[in-house]
mmCIF file of the C-alpha atoms, coordinates in Angstrom:
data_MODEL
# 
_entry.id   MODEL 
# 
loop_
_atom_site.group_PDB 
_atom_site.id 
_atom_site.type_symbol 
_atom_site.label_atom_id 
_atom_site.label_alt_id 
_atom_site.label_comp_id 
_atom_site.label_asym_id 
_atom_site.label_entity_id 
_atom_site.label_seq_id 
_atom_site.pdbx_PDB_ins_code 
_atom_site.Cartn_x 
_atom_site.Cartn_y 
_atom_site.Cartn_z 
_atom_site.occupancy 
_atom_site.B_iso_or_equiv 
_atom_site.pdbx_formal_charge 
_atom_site.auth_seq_id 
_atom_site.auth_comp_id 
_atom_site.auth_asym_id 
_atom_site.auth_atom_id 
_atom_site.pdbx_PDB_model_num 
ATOM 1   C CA . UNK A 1 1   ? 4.106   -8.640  2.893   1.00 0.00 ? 1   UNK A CA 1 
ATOM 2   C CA . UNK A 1 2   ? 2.239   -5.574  2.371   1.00 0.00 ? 2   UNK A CA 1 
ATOM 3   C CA . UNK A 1 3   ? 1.933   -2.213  3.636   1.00 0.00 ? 3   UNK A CA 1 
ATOM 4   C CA . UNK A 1 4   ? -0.573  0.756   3.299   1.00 0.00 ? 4   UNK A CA 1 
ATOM 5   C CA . UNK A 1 5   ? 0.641   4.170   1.795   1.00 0.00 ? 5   UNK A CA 1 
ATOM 6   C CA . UNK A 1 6   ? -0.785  7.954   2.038   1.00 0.00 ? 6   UNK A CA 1 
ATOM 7   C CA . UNK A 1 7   ? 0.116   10.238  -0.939  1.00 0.00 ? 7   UNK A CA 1 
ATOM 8   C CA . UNK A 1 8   ? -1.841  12.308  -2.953  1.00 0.00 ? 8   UNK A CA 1 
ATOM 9   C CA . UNK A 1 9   ? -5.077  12.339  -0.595  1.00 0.00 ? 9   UNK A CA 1 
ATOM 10  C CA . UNK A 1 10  ? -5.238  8.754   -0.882  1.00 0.00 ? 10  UNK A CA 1 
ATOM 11  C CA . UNK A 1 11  ? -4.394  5.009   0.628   1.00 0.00 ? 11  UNK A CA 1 
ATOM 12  C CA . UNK A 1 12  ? -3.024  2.537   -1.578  1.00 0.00 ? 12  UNK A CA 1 
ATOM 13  C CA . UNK A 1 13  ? -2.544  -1.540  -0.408  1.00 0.00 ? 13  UNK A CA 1 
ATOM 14  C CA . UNK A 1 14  ? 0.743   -1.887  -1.518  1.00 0.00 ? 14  UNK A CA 1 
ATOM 15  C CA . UNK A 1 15  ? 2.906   -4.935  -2.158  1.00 0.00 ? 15  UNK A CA 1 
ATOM 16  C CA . UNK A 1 16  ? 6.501   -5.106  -3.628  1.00 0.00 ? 16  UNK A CA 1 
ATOM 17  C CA . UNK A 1 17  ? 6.337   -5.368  -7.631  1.00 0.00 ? 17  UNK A CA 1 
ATOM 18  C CA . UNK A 1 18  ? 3.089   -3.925  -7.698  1.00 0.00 ? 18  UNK A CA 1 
ATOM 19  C CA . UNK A 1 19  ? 2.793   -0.770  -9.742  1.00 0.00 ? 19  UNK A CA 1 
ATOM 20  C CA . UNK A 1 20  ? 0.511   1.963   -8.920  1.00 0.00 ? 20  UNK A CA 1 
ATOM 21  C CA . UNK A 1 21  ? -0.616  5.271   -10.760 1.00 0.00 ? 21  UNK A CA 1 
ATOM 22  C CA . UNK A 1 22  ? -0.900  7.853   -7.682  1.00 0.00 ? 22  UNK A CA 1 
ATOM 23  C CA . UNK A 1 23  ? -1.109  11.816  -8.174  1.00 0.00 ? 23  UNK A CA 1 
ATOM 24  C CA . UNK A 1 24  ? 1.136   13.167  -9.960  1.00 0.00 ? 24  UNK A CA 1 
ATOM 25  C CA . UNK A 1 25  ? 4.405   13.633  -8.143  1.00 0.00 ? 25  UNK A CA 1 
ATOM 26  C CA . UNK A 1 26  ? 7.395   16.049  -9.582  1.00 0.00 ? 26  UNK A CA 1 
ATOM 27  C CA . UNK A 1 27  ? 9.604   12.933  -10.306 1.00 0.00 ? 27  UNK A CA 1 
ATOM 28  C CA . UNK A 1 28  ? 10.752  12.279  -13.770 1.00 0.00 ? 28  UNK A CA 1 
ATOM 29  C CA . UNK A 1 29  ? 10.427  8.274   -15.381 1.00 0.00 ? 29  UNK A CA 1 
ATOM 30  C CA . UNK A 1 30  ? 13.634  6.446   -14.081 1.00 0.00 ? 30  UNK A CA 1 
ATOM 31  C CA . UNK A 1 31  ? 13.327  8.183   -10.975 1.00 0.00 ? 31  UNK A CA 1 
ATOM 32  C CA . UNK A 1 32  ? 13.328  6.787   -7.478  1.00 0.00 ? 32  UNK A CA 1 
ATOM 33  C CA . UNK A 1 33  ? 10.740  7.848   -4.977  1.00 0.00 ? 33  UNK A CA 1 
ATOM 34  C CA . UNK A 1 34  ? 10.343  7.070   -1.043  1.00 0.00 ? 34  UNK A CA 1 
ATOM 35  C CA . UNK A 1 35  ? 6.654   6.935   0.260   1.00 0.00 ? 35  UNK A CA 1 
ATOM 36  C CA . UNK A 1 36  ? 7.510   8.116   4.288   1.00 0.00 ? 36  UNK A CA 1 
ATOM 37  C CA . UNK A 1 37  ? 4.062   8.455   5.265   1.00 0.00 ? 37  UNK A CA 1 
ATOM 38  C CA . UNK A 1 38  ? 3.127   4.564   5.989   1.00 0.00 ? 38  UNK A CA 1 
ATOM 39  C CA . UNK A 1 39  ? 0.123   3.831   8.089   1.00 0.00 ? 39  UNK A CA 1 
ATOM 40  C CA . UNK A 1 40  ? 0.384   0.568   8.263   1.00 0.00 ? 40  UNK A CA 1 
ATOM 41  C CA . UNK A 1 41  ? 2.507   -2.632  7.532   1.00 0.00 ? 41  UNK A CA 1 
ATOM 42  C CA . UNK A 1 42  ? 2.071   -6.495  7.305   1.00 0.00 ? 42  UNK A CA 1 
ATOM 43  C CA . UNK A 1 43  ? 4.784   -9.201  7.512   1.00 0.00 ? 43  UNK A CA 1 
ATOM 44  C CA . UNK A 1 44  ? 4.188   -11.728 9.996   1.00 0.00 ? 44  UNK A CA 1 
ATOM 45  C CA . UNK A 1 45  ? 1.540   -9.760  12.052  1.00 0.00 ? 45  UNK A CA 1 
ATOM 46  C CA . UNK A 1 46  ? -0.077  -6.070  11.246  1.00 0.00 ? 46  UNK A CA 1 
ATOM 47  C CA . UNK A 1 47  ? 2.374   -3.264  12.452  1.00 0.00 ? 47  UNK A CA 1 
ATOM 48  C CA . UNK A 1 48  ? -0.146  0.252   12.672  1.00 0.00 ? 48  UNK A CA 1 
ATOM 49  C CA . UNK A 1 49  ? 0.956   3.222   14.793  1.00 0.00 ? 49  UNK A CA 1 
ATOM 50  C CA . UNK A 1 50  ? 4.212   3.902   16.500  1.00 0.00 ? 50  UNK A CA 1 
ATOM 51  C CA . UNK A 1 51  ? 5.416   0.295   15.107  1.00 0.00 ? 51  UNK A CA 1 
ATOM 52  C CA . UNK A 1 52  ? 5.608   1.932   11.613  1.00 0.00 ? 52  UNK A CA 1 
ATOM 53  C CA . UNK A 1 53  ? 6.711   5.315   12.905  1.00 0.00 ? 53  UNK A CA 1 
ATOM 54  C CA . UNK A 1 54  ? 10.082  4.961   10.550  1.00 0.00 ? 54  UNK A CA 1 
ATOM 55  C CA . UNK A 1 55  ? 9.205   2.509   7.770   1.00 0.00 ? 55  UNK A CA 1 
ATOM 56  C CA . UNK A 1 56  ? 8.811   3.799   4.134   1.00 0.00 ? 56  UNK A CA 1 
ATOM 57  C CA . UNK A 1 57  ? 8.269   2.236   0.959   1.00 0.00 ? 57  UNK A CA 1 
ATOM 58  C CA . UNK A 1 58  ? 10.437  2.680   -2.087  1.00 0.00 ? 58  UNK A CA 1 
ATOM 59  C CA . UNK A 1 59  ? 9.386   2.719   -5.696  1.00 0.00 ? 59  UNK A CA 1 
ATOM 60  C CA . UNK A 1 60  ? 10.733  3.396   -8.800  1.00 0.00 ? 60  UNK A CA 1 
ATOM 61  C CA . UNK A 1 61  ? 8.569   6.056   -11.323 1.00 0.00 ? 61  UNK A CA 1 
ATOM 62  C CA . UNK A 1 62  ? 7.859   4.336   -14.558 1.00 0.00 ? 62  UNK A CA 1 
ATOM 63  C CA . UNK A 1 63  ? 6.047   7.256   -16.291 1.00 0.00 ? 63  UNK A CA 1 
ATOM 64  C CA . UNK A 1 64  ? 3.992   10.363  -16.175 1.00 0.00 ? 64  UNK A CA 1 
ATOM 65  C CA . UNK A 1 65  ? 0.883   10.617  -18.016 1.00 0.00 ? 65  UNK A CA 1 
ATOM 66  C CA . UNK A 1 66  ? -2.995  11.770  -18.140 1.00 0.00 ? 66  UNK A CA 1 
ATOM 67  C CA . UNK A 1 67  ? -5.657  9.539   -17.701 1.00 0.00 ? 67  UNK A CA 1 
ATOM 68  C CA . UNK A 1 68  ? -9.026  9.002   -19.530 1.00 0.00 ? 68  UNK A CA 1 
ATOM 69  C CA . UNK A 1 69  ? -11.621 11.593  -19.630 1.00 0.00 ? 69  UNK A CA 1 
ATOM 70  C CA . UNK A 1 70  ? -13.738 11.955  -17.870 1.00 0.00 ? 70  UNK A CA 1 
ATOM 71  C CA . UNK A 1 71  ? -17.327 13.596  -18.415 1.00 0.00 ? 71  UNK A CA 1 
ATOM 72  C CA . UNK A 1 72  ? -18.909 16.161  -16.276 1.00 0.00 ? 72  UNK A CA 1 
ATOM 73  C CA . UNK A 1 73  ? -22.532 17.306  -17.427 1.00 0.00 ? 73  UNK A CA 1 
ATOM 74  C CA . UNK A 1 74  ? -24.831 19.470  -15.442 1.00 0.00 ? 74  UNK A CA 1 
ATOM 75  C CA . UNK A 1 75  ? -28.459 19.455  -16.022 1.00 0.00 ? 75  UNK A CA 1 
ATOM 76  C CA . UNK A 1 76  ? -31.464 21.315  -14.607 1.00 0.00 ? 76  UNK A CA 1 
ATOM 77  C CA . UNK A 1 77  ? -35.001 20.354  -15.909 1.00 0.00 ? 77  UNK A CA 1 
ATOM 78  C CA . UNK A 1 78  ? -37.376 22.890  -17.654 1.00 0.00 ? 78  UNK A CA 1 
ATOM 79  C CA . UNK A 1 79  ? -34.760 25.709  -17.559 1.00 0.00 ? 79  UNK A CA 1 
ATOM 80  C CA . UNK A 1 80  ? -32.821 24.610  -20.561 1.00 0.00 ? 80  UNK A CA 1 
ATOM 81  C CA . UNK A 1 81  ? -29.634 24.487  -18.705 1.00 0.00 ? 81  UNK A CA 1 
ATOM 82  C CA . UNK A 1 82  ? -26.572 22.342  -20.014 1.00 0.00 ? 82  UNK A CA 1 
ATOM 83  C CA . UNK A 1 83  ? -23.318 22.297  -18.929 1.00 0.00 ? 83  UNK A CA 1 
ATOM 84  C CA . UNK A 1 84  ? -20.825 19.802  -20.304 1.00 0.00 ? 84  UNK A CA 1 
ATOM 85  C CA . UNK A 1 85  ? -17.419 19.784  -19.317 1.00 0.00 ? 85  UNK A CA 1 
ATOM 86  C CA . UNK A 1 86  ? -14.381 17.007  -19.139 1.00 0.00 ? 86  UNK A CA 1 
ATOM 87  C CA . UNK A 1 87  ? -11.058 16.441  -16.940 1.00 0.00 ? 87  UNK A CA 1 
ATOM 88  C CA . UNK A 1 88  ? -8.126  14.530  -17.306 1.00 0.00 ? 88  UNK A CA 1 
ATOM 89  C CA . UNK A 1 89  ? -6.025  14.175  -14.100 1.00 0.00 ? 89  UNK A CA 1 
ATOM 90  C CA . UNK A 1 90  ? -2.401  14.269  -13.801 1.00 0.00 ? 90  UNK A CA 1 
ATOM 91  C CA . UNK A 1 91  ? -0.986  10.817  -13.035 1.00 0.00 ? 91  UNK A CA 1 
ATOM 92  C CA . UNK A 1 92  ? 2.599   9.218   -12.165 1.00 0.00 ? 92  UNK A CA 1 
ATOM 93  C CA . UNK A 1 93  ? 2.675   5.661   -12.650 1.00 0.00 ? 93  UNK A CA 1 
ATOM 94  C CA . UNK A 1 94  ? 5.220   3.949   -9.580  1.00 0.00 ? 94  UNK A CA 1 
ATOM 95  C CA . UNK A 1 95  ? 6.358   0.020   -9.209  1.00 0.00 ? 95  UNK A CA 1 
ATOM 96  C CA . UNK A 1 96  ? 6.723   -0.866  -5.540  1.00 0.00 ? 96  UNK A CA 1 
ATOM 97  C CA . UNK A 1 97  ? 10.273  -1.907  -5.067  1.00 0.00 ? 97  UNK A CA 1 
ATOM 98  C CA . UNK A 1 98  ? 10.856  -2.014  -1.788  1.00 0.00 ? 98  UNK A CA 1 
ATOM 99  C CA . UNK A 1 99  ? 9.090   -2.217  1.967   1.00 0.00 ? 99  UNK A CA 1 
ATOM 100 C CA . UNK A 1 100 ? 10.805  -1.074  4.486   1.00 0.00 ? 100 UNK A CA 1 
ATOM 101 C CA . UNK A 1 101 ? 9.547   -1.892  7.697   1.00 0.00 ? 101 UNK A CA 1 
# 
């Protein structure tokens, strides 16, 4: 069984156990979260539309945390322009405990 999440922006195939870093979300580690926004869902047959119109997905957060950098470097030729800049996004790491569909 699986099911398809929106949060952050993004989908995420989801299955129960899995764990998943999404955008950061204002839970603390420990907490529990419900993902309400499902788009689709799989158990014997796929489920999309007004068949998932009240399933969510559960998870518990396992941790908060930034991950690697990540490089951003602007050049233009024969101008001796250079720009070099990084980024590390917020993330919030979340195990799939539950599908409820």
């Amino acid at each position: 069984m699986y099911a398809v999440i929106a949060t952050g922006g993004k989908q995420y195939k989801v299955s129960e156990g899995d764990v998943i870093r999404v955008e950061k979300i204002g839970k603390e580690a420990g907490d529990t979260v419900t993902f309400d926004q499902v788009i689709a869902v799989s158990d014997e047959g796929l489920k999309v539309g007004d068949d998932v119109k009240g399933a969510t997905v559960e998870g518990k957060v396992l941790r908060n945390g930034r991950a690697k950098k990540v490089i951003v470097y602007r050049y233009k030729p024969k101008t001796g322009y250079h720009k070099k800049n990084g980024h590390r996004q917020y993330y919030t790491a979340v195990r799939i405990e539950k599908i409820n569909g």
